[in-house]
C-alpha positions as CSV (number, residue, x, y, z in Angstrom):
1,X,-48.1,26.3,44.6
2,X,-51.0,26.5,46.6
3,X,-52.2,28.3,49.8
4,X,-52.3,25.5,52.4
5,X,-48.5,24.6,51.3
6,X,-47.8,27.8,52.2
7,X,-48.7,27.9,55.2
8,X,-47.4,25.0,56.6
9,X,-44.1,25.7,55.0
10,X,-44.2,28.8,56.9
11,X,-44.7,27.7,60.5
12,X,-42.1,25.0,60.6
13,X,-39.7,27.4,59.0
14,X,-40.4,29.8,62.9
15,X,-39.9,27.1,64.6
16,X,-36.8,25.5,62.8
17,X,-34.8,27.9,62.5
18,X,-33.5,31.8,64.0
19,X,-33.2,32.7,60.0
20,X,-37.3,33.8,59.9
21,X,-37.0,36.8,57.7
22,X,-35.0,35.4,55.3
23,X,-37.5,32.5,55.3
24,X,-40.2,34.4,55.2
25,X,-38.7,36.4,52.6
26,X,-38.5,33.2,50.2
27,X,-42.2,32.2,51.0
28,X,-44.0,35.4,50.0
29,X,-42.2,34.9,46.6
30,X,-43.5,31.7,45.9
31,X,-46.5,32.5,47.4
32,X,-46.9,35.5,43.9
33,X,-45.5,32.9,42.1
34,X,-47.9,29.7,42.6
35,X,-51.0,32.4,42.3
36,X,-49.7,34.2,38.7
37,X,-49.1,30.4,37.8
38,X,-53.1,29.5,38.6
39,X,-53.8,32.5,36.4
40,X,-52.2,31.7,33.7
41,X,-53.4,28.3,33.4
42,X,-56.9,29.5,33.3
43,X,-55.9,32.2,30.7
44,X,-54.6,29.4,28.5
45,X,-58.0,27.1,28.9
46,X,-59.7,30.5,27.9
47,X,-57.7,31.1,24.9
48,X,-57.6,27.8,23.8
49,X,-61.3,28.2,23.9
50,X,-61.2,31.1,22.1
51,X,-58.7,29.4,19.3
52,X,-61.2,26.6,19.0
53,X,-64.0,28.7,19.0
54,X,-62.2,30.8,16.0
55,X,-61.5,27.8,14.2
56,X,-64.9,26.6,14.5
57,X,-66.1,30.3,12.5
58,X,-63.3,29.3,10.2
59,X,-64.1,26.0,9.0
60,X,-68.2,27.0,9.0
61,X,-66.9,30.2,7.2
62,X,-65.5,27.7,4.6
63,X,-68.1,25.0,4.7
64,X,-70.2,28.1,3.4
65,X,-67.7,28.9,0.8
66,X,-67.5,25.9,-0.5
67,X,-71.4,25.7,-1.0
68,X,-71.2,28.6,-2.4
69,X,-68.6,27.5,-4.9
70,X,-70.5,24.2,-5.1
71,X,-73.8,26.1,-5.9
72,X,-72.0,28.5,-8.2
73,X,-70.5,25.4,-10.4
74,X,-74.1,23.9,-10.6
75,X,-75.3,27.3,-11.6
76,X,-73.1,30.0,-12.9
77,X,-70.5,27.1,-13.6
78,X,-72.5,24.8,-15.2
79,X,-73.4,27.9,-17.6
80,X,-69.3,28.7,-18.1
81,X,-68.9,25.1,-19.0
82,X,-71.3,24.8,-21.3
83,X,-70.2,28.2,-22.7
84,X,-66.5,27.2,-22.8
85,X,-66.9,24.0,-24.5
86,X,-69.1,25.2,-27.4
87,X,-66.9,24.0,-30.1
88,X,-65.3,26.1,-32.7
89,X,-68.5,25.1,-35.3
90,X,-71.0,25.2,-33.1
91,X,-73.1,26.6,-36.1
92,X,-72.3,23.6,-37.7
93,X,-73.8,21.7,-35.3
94,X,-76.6,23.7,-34.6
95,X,-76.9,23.0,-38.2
96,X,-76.5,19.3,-38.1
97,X,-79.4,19.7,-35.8
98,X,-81.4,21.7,-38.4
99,X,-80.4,19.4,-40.6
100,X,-82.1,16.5,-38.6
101,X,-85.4,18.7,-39.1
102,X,-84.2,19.0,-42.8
103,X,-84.1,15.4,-43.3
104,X,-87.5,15.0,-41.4
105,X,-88.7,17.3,-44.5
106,X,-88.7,20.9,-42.7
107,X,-87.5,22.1,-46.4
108,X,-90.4,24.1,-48.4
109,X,-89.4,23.2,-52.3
110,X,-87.1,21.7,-54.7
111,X,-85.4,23.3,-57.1
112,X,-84.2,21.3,-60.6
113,X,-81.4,23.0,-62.4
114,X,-80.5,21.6,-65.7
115,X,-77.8,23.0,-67.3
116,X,-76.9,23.3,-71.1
117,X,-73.5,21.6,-71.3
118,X,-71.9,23.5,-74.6
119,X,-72.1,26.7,-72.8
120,X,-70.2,25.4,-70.2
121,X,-67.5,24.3,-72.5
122,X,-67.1,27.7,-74.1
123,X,-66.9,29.8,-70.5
124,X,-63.9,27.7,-69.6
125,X,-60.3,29.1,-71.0
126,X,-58.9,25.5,-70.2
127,X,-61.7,23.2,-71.4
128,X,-62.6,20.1,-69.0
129,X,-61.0,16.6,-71.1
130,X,-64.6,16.0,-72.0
131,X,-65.0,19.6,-73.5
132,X,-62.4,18.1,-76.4
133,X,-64.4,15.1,-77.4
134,X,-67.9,15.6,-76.6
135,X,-70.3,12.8,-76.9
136,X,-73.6,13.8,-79.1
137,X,-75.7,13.2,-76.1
138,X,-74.3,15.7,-74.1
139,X,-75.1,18.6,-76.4
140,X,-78.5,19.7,-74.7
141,X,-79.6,20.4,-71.0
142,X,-78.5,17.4,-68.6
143,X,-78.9,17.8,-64.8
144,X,-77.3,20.0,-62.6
145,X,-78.7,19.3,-59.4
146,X,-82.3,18.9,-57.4
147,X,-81.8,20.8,-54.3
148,X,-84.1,21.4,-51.5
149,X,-84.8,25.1,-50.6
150,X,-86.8,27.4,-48.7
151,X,-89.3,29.8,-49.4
152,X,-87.2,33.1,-48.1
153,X,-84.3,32.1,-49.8
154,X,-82.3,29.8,-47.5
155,X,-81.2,26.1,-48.3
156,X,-79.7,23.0,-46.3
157,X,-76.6,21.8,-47.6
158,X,-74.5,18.9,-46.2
159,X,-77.2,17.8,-43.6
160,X,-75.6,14.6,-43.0
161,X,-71.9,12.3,-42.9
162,X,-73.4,9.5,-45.0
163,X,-70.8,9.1,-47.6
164,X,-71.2,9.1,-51.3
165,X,-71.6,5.2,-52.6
166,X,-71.3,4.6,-56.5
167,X,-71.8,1.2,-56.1
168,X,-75.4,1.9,-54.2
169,X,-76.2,3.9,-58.0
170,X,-75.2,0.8,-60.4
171,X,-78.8,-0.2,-61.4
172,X,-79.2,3.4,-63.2
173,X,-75.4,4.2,-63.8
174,X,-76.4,4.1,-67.7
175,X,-78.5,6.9,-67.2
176,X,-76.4,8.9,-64.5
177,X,-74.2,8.5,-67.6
178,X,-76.1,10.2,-69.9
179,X,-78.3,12.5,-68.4
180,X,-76.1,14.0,-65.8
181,X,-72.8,13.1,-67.2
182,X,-69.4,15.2,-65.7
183,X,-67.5,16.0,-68.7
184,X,-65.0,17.4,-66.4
185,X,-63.8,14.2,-65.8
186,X,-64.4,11.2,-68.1
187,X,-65.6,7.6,-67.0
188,X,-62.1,6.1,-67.0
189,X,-60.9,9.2,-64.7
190,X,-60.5,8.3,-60.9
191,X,-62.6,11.5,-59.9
192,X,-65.3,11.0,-62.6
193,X,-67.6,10.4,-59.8
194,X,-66.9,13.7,-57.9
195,X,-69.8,15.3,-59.7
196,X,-72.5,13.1,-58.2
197,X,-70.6,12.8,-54.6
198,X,-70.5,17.1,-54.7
199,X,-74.7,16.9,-55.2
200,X,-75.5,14.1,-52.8
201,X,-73.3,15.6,-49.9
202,X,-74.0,19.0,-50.2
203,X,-78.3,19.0,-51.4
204,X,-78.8,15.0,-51.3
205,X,-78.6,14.0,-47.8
206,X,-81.2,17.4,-46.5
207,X,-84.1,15.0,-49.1
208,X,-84.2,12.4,-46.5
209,X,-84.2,10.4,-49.7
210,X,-81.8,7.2,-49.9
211,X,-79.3,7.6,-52.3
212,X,-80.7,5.8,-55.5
213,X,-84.2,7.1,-54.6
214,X,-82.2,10.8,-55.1
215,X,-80.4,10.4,-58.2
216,X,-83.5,7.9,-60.0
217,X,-85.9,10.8,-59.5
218,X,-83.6,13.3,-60.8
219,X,-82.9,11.4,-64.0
220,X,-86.8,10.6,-64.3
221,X,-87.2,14.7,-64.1
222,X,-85.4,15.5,-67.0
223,X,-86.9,17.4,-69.8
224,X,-86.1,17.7,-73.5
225,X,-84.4,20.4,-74.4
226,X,-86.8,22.6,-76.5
227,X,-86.3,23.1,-80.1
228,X,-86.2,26.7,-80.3
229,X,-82.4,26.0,-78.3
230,X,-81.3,23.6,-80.4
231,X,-82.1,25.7,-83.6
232,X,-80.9,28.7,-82.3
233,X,-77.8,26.5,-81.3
234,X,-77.4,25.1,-85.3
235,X,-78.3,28.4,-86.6
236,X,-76.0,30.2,-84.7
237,X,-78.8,32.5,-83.8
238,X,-80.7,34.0,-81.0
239,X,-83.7,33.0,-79.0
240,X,-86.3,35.6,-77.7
241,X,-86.3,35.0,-73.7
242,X,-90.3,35.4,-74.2
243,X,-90.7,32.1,-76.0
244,X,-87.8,30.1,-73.9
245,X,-89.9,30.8,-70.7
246,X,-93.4,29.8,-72.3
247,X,-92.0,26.9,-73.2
248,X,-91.4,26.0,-69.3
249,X,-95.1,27.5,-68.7
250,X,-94.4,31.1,-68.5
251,X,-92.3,33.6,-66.4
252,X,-93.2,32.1,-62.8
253,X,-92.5,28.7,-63.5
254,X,-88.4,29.2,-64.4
255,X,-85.6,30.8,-64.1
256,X,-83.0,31.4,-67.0
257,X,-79.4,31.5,-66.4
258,X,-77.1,32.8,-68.3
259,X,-73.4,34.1,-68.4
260,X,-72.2,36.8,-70.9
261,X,-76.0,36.5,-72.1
262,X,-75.2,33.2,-73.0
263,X,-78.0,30.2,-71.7
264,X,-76.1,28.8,-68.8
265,X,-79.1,26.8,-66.8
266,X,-82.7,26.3,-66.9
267,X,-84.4,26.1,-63.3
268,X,-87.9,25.2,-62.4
269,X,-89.4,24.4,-58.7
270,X,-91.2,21.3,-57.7
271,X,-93.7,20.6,-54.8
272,X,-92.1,18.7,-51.8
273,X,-94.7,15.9,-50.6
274,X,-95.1,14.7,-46.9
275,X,-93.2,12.3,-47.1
276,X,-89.9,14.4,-48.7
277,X,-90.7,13.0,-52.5
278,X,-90.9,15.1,-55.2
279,X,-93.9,16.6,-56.6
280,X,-95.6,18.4,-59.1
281,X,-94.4,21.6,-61.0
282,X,-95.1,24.6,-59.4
283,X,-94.7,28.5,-59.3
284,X,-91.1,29.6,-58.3
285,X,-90.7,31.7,-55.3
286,X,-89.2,35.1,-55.7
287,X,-86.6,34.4,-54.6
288,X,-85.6,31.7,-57.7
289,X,-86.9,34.0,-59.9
290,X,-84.6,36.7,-58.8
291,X,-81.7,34.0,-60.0
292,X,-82.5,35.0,-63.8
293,X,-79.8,36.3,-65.3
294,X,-80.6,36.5,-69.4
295,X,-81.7,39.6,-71.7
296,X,-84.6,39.6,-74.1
297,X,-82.7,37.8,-76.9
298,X,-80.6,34.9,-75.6
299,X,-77.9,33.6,-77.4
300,X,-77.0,29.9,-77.5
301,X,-73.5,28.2,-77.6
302,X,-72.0,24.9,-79.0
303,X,-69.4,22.7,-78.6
304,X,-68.4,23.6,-81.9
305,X,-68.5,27.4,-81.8
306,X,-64.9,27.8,-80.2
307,X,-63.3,25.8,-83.4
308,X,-65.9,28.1,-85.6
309,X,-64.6,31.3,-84.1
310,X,-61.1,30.8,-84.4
311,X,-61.5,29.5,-88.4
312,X,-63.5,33.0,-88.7
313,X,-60.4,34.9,-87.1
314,X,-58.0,32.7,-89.4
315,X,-60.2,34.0,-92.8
Protein backbone atom coordinates (compact mmCIF):
# COMPACT_ATOMS: atom_id res chain seq x y z
CA UNK A 1 0.00 0.00 0.00
CA UNK A 2 1.41 3.26 -0.59
CA UNK A 3 2.06 6.48 1.36
CA UNK A 4 -0.53 8.89 -0.18
CA UNK A 5 -3.28 6.14 0.55
CA UNK A 6 -2.29 6.38 3.78
CA UNK A 7 -2.79 9.46 4.37
CA UNK A 8 -5.97 10.13 3.15
CA UNK A 9 -7.27 7.09 4.76
CA UNK A 10 -6.21 8.53 7.83
CA UNK A 11 -7.85 12.00 7.89
CA UNK A 12 -11.32 10.86 6.94
CA UNK A 13 -11.04 8.23 9.57
CA UNK A 14 -10.68 11.79 12.41
CA UNK A 15 -13.32 13.14 10.97
CA UNK A 16 -15.69 10.17 10.58
CA UNK A 17 -15.66 8.71 13.39
CA UNK A 18 -14.94 9.23 17.64
CA UNK A 19 -13.08 5.61 17.26
CA UNK A 20 -9.48 7.45 16.18
CA UNK A 21 -7.13 5.32 18.04
CA UNK A 22 -8.44 2.28 17.11
CA UNK A 23 -8.29 3.70 13.60
CA UNK A 24 -5.19 4.86 13.76
CA UNK A 25 -4.14 1.73 15.31
CA UNK A 26 -5.12 -0.28 11.99
CA UNK A 27 -3.42 2.34 9.66
CA UNK A 28 0.07 2.23 11.11
CA UNK A 29 -0.10 -1.59 10.53
CA UNK A 30 -0.77 -1.37 7.10
CA UNK A 31 1.32 1.41 6.72
CA UNK A 32 4.65 -1.56 7.87
CA UNK A 33 2.88 -3.68 5.83
CA UNK A 34 2.54 -1.91 2.20
CA UNK A 35 6.44 -0.74 2.93
CA UNK A 36 7.98 -4.56 3.78
CA UNK A 37 5.70 -5.45 0.68
CA UNK A 38 7.73 -2.74 -1.68
CA UNK A 39 10.88 -4.40 -0.25
CA UNK A 40 10.25 -7.58 -1.02
CA UNK A 41 9.36 -7.02 -4.46
CA UNK A 42 12.56 -5.48 -5.20
CA UNK A 43 14.36 -8.32 -3.35
CA UNK A 44 12.71 -10.73 -5.74
CA UNK A 45 13.72 -8.53 -9.09
CA UNK A 46 17.27 -8.67 -7.48
CA UNK A 47 17.34 -12.30 -7.00
CA UNK A 48 15.79 -13.22 -9.96
CA UNK A 49 18.66 -11.28 -11.41
CA UNK A 50 20.98 -13.01 -9.50
CA UNK A 51 19.26 -16.56 -10.66
CA UNK A 52 19.63 -15.48 -14.21
CA UNK A 53 22.87 -14.19 -13.82
CA UNK A 54 23.86 -17.75 -12.21
CA UNK A 55 22.36 -19.49 -14.96
CA UNK A 56 23.99 -17.53 -17.47
CA UNK A 57 27.78 -18.81 -15.66
CA UNK A 58 26.02 -22.11 -15.84
CA UNK A 59 25.21 -22.67 -19.35
CA UNK A 60 28.75 -20.56 -20.45
CA UNK A 61 30.40 -22.95 -17.78
CA UNK A 62 28.90 -25.83 -20.01
CA UNK A 63 29.23 -24.34 -23.36
CA UNK A 64 32.98 -24.52 -22.26
CA UNK A 65 32.68 -28.08 -21.22
CA UNK A 66 31.34 -29.10 -24.03
CA UNK A 67 34.22 -27.55 -26.24
CA UNK A 68 36.27 -29.04 -24.15
CA UNK A 69 34.71 -32.40 -24.67
CA UNK A 70 34.29 -31.54 -28.37
CA UNK A 71 38.03 -30.60 -28.64
CA UNK A 72 39.05 -33.64 -26.56
CA UNK A 73 37.06 -36.15 -29.07
CA UNK A 74 38.86 -34.41 -32.07
CA UNK A 75 42.11 -34.79 -30.16
CA UNK A 76 42.50 -37.21 -27.38
CA UNK A 77 39.23 -38.98 -28.69
CA UNK A 78 39.97 -39.22 -32.06
CA UNK A 79 43.39 -40.99 -30.72
CA UNK A 80 41.07 -43.53 -28.27
CA UNK A 81 39.01 -44.32 -31.31
CA UNK A 82 41.57 -45.08 -33.43
CA UNK A 83 43.25 -46.98 -30.61
CA UNK A 84 40.02 -48.97 -29.69
CA UNK A 85 39.13 -50.02 -33.05
CA UNK A 86 42.54 -51.48 -33.98
CA UNK A 87 41.36 -54.88 -34.86
CA UNK A 88 42.42 -58.00 -33.19
CA UNK A 89 45.18 -58.57 -36.32
CA UNK A 90 46.14 -55.48 -36.75
CA UNK A 91 49.66 -57.04 -37.54
CA UNK A 92 47.96 -58.75 -40.18
CA UNK A 93 47.05 -55.84 -41.64
CA UNK A 94 49.94 -53.81 -41.14
CA UNK A 95 51.07 -56.79 -43.01
CA UNK A 96 48.70 -56.72 -45.79
CA UNK A 97 50.14 -53.32 -46.16
CA UNK A 98 53.67 -54.64 -46.26
CA UNK A 99 52.55 -56.97 -48.36
CA UNK A 100 51.26 -54.22 -50.93
CA UNK A 101 55.09 -53.10 -50.86
CA UNK A 102 55.91 -56.89 -51.30
CA UNK A 103 53.93 -57.23 -54.27
CA UNK A 104 55.44 -53.82 -55.62
CA UNK A 105 58.87 -56.07 -55.28
CA UNK A 106 60.17 -54.69 -51.80
CA UNK A 107 61.49 -58.54 -51.41
CA UNK A 108 65.46 -58.87 -51.76
CA UNK A 109 65.76 -62.66 -53.35
CA UNK A 110 64.19 -65.82 -54.20
CA UNK A 111 64.79 -68.83 -52.88
CA UNK A 112 64.14 -72.39 -55.03
CA UNK A 113 63.86 -75.42 -52.93
CA UNK A 114 63.63 -78.69 -54.71
CA UNK A 115 63.07 -81.50 -52.79
CA UNK A 116 64.11 -85.21 -53.25
CA UNK A 117 60.79 -87.04 -53.22
CA UNK A 118 62.00 -90.78 -51.93
CA UNK A 119 63.30 -89.26 -48.82
CA UNK A 120 60.18 -87.91 -48.16
CA UNK A 121 58.46 -91.15 -48.44
CA UNK A 122 60.73 -92.96 -46.05
CA UNK A 123 60.41 -90.00 -43.06
CA UNK A 124 56.70 -90.60 -43.03
CA UNK A 125 55.48 -93.70 -40.63
CA UNK A 126 52.07 -93.59 -42.64
CA UNK A 127 53.19 -93.10 -46.24
CA UNK A 128 51.18 -90.45 -48.45
CA UNK A 129 48.84 -92.89 -51.27
CA UNK A 130 51.44 -91.84 -53.68
CA UNK A 131 54.40 -93.12 -51.43
CA UNK A 132 52.78 -96.81 -52.39
CA UNK A 133 52.92 -96.58 -56.10
CA UNK A 134 55.39 -94.16 -57.13
CA UNK A 135 55.63 -93.09 -60.65
CA UNK A 136 59.41 -93.30 -62.07
CA UNK A 137 59.47 -89.65 -62.62
CA UNK A 138 59.05 -88.77 -59.24
CA UNK A 139 62.26 -90.46 -58.00
CA UNK A 140 64.61 -87.34 -58.14
CA UNK A 141 64.33 -83.62 -56.92
CA UNK A 142 60.93 -82.00 -58.13
CA UNK A 143 59.98 -78.54 -56.79
CA UNK A 144 59.27 -77.53 -53.52
CA UNK A 145 58.58 -74.04 -53.65
CA UNK A 146 60.21 -70.43 -55.09
CA UNK A 147 59.68 -68.08 -52.31
CA UNK A 148 60.64 -64.61 -52.00
CA UNK A 149 62.85 -63.66 -49.06
CA UNK A 150 64.90 -61.12 -47.49
CA UNK A 151 68.37 -60.52 -46.92
CA UNK A 152 68.14 -60.61 -42.83
CA UNK A 153 66.19 -63.47 -42.75
CA UNK A 154 62.52 -62.47 -43.02
CA UNK A 155 59.98 -63.50 -45.79
CA UNK A 156 56.32 -62.38 -46.95
CA UNK A 157 53.87 -65.00 -46.89
CA UNK A 158 50.23 -64.71 -47.79
CA UNK A 159 50.48 -61.08 -49.14
CA UNK A 160 47.24 -61.21 -50.82
CA UNK A 161 43.20 -62.89 -50.85
CA UNK A 162 43.54 -63.81 -54.56
CA UNK A 163 42.46 -67.33 -54.51
CA UNK A 164 44.12 -70.29 -55.89
CA UNK A 165 42.75 -71.07 -59.65
CA UNK A 166 43.68 -74.57 -61.23
CA UNK A 167 41.97 -73.81 -64.14
CA UNK A 168 44.18 -70.43 -64.73
CA UNK A 169 47.38 -73.34 -64.60
CA UNK A 170 45.86 -75.79 -67.46
CA UNK A 171 48.24 -74.75 -70.37
CA UNK A 172 51.30 -76.32 -68.21
CA UNK A 173 49.29 -78.79 -65.95
CA UNK A 174 51.46 -81.69 -67.66
CA UNK A 175 54.37 -80.31 -66.21
CA UNK A 176 52.91 -79.10 -62.78
CA UNK A 177 52.30 -82.88 -63.00
CA UNK A 178 55.56 -83.97 -63.30
CA UNK A 179 57.93 -81.65 -61.96
CA UNK A 180 56.14 -80.55 -58.89
CA UNK A 181 53.78 -83.45 -58.50
CA UNK A 182 52.00 -83.99 -54.62
CA UNK A 183 52.25 -87.57 -54.04
CA UNK A 184 50.33 -86.90 -51.01
CA UNK A 185 47.43 -86.79 -52.81
CA UNK A 186 46.96 -88.36 -56.32
CA UNK A 187 45.39 -86.65 -59.46
CA UNK A 188 41.97 -88.33 -59.02
CA UNK A 189 42.04 -87.04 -55.19
CA UNK A 190 39.75 -83.98 -54.57
CA UNK A 191 42.66 -82.21 -52.54
CA UNK A 192 45.43 -83.19 -55.11
CA UNK A 193 45.68 -79.56 -55.83
CA UNK A 194 46.27 -78.38 -52.21
CA UNK A 195 49.98 -78.61 -52.81
CA UNK A 196 50.06 -75.84 -55.46
CA UNK A 197 47.17 -73.66 -53.67
CA UNK A 198 49.55 -73.97 -50.13
CA UNK A 199 52.69 -72.32 -52.37
CA UNK A 200 50.74 -69.72 -54.35
CA UNK A 201 48.87 -68.35 -51.08
CA UNK A 202 51.39 -68.40 -48.78
CA UNK A 203 54.96 -67.26 -51.22
CA UNK A 204 52.99 -66.83 -54.67
CA UNK A 205 50.93 -63.88 -54.27
CA UNK A 206 54.26 -61.54 -52.32
CA UNK A 207 56.03 -62.17 -56.47
CA UNK A 208 53.53 -59.85 -57.83
CA UNK A 209 53.65 -62.46 -60.46
CA UNK A 210 50.16 -63.67 -62.06
CA UNK A 211 49.51 -67.08 -61.29
CA UNK A 212 50.72 -69.03 -64.41
CA UNK A 213 53.69 -66.58 -64.73
CA UNK A 214 54.57 -68.16 -60.90
CA UNK A 215 54.26 -71.67 -61.39
CA UNK A 216 55.73 -71.59 -65.50
CA UNK A 217 58.94 -70.05 -64.10
CA UNK A 218 59.20 -72.46 -61.43
CA UNK A 219 58.89 -75.50 -63.65
CA UNK A 220 61.34 -73.76 -66.27
CA UNK A 221 63.84 -73.57 -63.03
CA UNK A 222 64.22 -77.05 -62.45
CA UNK A 223 67.49 -78.77 -62.49
CA UNK A 224 68.49 -82.43 -63.08
CA UNK A 225 69.20 -84.15 -60.32
CA UNK A 226 73.00 -84.85 -60.36
CA UNK A 227 74.28 -88.22 -60.82
CA UNK A 228 76.34 -88.61 -57.96
CA UNK A 229 72.51 -88.79 -56.03
CA UNK A 230 71.12 -91.07 -58.20
CA UNK A 231 74.14 -93.52 -57.81
CA UNK A 232 74.46 -93.13 -54.37
CA UNK A 233 70.60 -93.72 -54.45
CA UNK A 234 71.06 -97.30 -56.60
CA UNK A 235 74.09 -98.16 -54.75
CA UNK A 236 72.74 -97.67 -51.60
CA UNK A 237 75.74 -95.63 -50.74
CA UNK A 238 76.83 -92.36 -49.52
CA UNK A 239 77.63 -89.03 -51.17
CA UNK A 240 80.54 -86.70 -49.86
CA UNK A 241 78.61 -83.21 -49.03
CA UNK A 242 81.94 -81.70 -50.81
CA UNK A 243 81.01 -82.90 -54.24
CA UNK A 244 76.99 -82.48 -53.85
CA UNK A 245 77.68 -78.70 -53.25
CA UNK A 246 80.21 -78.29 -56.24
CA UNK A 247 77.86 -79.63 -58.25
CA UNK A 248 75.45 -76.51 -57.51
CA UNK A 249 78.72 -74.20 -57.79
CA UNK A 250 80.22 -74.49 -54.41
CA UNK A 251 79.30 -73.88 -50.77
CA UNK A 252 77.72 -70.25 -51.19
CA UNK A 253 75.47 -71.02 -53.89
CA UNK A 254 73.15 -73.87 -51.84
CA UNK A 255 71.96 -75.11 -49.12
CA UNK A 256 71.55 -78.99 -48.25
CA UNK A 257 68.82 -80.24 -46.25
CA UNK A 258 68.61 -83.11 -44.68
CA UNK A 259 66.74 -85.13 -42.00
CA UNK A 260 68.41 -88.02 -40.02
CA UNK A 261 71.39 -87.14 -42.40
CA UNK A 262 69.31 -88.14 -44.98
CA UNK A 263 69.09 -85.52 -48.37
CA UNK A 264 65.79 -83.90 -47.68
CA UNK A 265 66.06 -80.56 -50.08
CA UNK A 266 68.39 -78.79 -52.29
CA UNK A 267 68.08 -74.84 -52.11
CA UNK A 268 69.74 -72.31 -54.22
CA UNK A 269 68.94 -68.29 -54.37
CA UNK A 270 68.05 -66.32 -57.48
CA UNK A 271 68.33 -62.61 -58.34
CA UNK A 272 64.98 -60.68 -58.11
CA UNK A 273 64.69 -58.21 -61.24
CA UNK A 274 62.90 -54.81 -61.30
CA UNK A 275 60.17 -55.80 -62.38
CA UNK A 276 59.65 -58.92 -59.55
CA UNK A 277 60.88 -61.76 -62.38
CA UNK A 278 63.37 -64.11 -61.59
CA UNK A 279 66.82 -63.81 -62.26
CA UNK A 280 70.12 -65.27 -62.36
CA UNK A 281 71.82 -67.65 -59.80
CA UNK A 282 73.42 -65.97 -57.16
CA UNK A 283 75.40 -66.34 -53.77
CA UNK A 284 72.96 -67.36 -50.85
CA UNK A 285 72.72 -64.97 -47.93
CA UNK A 286 73.73 -66.29 -44.58
CA UNK A 287 71.04 -66.58 -43.51
CA UNK A 288 69.98 -69.71 -46.30
CA UNK A 289 73.15 -70.96 -45.72
CA UNK A 290 72.55 -71.32 -42.00
CA UNK A 291 69.36 -73.74 -43.31
CA UNK A 292 72.04 -76.64 -44.14
CA UNK A 293 71.43 -79.29 -42.16
CA UNK A 294 73.69 -82.54 -43.71
CA UNK A 295 77.14 -84.06 -42.42
CA UNK A 296 80.21 -84.70 -44.66
CA UNK A 297 78.86 -87.99 -46.03
CA UNK A 298 75.17 -87.79 -47.07
CA UNK A 299 73.21 -90.62 -47.34
CA UNK A 300 70.51 -90.94 -49.99
CA UNK A 301 67.03 -92.74 -49.78
CA UNK A 302 64.65 -94.58 -52.21
CA UNK A 303 61.28 -95.44 -52.68
CA UNK A 304 62.41 -98.83 -52.48
CA UNK A 305 64.54 -98.88 -49.40
CA UNK A 306 61.58 -99.30 -46.81
CA UNK A 307 60.49 -102.76 -48.71
CA UNK A 308 64.59 -103.51 -48.80
CA UNK A 309 64.97 -102.99 -45.08
CA UNK A 310 62.15 -104.95 -43.91
CA UNK A 311 63.32 -108.20 -46.41
CA UNK A 312 66.93 -107.60 -44.67
CA UNK A 313 65.11 -107.86 -41.07
CA UNK A 314 63.01 -110.91 -42.53
CA UNK A 315 66.67 -112.79 -43.61
Amino acid sequence: MAPQFFTISCTRAVMATPAILLFFATCVAQFISAVQGNNNVVNRNNNNGMIRGATHTVVVESSSLAASDENDNVAGGHKSHHKNHVPPDRKKSSHHDENHKNIDNSFDFYVFSMTFQPEFCSEKHEAPEGCHHPKQIWDRLTIHGLWPNNDDGTYPQNCSNEKFDLTSLQPIRDELEQQWPNIKALPNSASHGEFWEHEWSKHGTCTGLSQLEYFSKAVKMLMPTPSIVKDAETQHSVVKKDDLLAVYGGAQLAALVCKKNYLSEVRVCHQKETDGNVGKRMDCPQSILRESSCGSEIRIASFRMEEEEESATVE
